[in-house]
C-alpha positions in Angstrom: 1.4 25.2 -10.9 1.3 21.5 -11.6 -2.3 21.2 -10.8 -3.7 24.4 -13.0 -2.3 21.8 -15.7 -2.9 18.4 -14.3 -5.3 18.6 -11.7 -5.8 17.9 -8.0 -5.2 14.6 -6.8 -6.3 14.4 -3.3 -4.8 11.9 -1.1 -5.5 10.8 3.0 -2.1 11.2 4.7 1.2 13.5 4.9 3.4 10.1 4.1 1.2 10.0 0.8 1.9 13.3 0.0 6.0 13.5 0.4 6.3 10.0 -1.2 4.3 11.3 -4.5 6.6 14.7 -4.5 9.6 11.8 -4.2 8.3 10.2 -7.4 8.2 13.8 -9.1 4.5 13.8 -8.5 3.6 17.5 -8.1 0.0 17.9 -7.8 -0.9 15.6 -4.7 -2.8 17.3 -1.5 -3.3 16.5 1.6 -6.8 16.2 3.3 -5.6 15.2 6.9 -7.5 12.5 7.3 -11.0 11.9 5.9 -12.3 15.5 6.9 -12.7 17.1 3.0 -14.5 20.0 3.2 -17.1 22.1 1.0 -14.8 25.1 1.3 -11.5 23.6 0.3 -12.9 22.2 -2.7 -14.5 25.8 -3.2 -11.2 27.4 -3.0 -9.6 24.6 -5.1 -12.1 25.4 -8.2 -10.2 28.6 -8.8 -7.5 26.8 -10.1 -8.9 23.7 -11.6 -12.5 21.5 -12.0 -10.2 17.9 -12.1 -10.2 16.2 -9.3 -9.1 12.7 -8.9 -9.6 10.9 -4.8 -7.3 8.6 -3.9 -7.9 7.1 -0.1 -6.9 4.3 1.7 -8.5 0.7 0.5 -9.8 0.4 4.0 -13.7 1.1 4.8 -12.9 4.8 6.6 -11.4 5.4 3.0 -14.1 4.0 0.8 -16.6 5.8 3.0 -14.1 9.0 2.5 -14.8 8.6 -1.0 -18.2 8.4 -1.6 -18.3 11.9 0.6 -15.6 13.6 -1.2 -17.6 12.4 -4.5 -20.6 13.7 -3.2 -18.9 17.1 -2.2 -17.1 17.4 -5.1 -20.0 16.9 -7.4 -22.4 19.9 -5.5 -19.2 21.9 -6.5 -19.2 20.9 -10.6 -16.0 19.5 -10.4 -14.9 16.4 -12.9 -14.0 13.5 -10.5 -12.3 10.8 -10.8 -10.6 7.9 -8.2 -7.6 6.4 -8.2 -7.9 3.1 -6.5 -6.0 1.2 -4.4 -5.9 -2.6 -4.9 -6.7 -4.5 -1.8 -3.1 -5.6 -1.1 -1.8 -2.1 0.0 -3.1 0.2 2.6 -2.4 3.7 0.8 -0.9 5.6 -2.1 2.7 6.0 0.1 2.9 2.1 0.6 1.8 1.2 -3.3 5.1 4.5 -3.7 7.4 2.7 -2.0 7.4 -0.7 -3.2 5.7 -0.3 -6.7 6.3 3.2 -7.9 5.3 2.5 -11.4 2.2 0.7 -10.3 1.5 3.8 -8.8 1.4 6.2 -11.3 -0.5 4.2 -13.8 -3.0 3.9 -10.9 -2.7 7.8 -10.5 -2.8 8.4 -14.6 -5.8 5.7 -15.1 -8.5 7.0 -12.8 -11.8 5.5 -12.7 -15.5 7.3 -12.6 -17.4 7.8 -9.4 -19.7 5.7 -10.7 -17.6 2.6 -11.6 -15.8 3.2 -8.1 -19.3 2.5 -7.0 -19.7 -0.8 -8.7 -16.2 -1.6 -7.6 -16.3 -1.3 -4.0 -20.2 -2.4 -3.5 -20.2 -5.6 -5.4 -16.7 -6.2 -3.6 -18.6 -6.2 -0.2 -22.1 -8.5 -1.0 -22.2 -12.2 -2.9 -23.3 -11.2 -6.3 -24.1 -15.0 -6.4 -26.7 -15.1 -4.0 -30.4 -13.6 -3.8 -29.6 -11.6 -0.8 -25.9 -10.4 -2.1 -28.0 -8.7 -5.0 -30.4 -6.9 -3.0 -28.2 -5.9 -0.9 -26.0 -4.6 -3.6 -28.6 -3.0 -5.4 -30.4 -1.4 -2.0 -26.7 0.6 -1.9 -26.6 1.3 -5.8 -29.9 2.2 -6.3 -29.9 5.9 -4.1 -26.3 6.5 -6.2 -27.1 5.6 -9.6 -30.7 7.2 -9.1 -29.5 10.4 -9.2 -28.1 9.8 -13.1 -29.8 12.6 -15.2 -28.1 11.1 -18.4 -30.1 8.6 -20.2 -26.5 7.3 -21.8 -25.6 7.0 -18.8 -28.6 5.4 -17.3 -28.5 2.8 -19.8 -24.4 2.0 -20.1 -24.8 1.2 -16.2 -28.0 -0.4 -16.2 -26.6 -2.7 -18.5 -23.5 -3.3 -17.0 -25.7 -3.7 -13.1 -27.7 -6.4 -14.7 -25.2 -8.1 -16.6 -23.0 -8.5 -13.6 -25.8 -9.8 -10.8 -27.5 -11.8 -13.5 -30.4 -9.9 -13.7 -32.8 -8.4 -16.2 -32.3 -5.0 -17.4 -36.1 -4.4 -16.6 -35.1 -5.4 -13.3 -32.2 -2.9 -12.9 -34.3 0.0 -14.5 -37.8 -0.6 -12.4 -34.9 -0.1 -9.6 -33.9 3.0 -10.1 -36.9 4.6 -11.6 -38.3 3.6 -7.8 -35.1 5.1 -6.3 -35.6 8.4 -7.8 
């Protein structure tokens, strides 16, 4: 079974499902839609603890993934997100017109957490006052939860470096978050 070996790699749609198997892409499963659930990932764990989400770039997808996340990580599991660049609407359309684009996307999976930073700094002006507030106000309840102090500091770092801001700042954030 290709994903004892490789993992899951859960996807929204049927079409992205049958265009992976195309590609020779074995270990790709369906959710239906956005509606993931506790007990599939339950049942899942018997076989594997690597899962990689891979939803549609629109905002029912990135919304998707930040619930899957949340799902995945009450069950242990390692997760992981494949993400689709802006200019395609889902794994089968990135399949069928970039295959190898594709799977590097697929074999280069990011962290939750740098999916995060990804999709939030995407949606506010990091330039202005307001853009950082507001990106921090949706950072802060995620990164709070960060038991690792390694961890902790790596994305502190990288928060403040990237909204121009004082690591003092970032960190008096999400000690208040917590």
């Amino acid at each position: 079974l290709e994903i004892k070996k490789s993992g899951a790699i859960f996807v929204e749609g049927q079409m992205d499902v049958l265009s992976a198997h195309q590609e020779g892409i074995k270990n790709v499963i369906c959710v239906s839609g956005t509606s993931l659930t506790s007990n599939q990932l339950e049942l899942l764990s018997r076989y594997t603890d690597k899962v990689t989400f891979c939803f549609d770039s629109d905002a029912a997808g990135i919304l998707a993934s930040y619930r899957a996340v949340a799902l995945a990580e009450k069950q242990n599991l390692n997760v992981n997100l494949a993400i689709v660049p802006d200019k395609y609407k889902d794994l089968d359309e990135i399949l069928r017109q970039k295959p190898d684009l594709a799977k590097n996307i697929l074999n280069n999976p990011v962290s939750a957490y740098d999916y995060y930073l990804v999709t939030i700094f995407k949606k506010h002006n990091k330039n202005s006052a307001l853009g950082k507030k507001q990106i921090l106000e949706e950072l802060i309840p995620l990164f709070s939860k960060i038991n690792n102090p390694v961890l902790i500091d790596h994305y502190a770092k990288e928060i403040a470096e990237e909204l121009d801001l004082t690591e003092e700042t970032v960190f008096s954030m999400f000690n208040k978050g917590s």
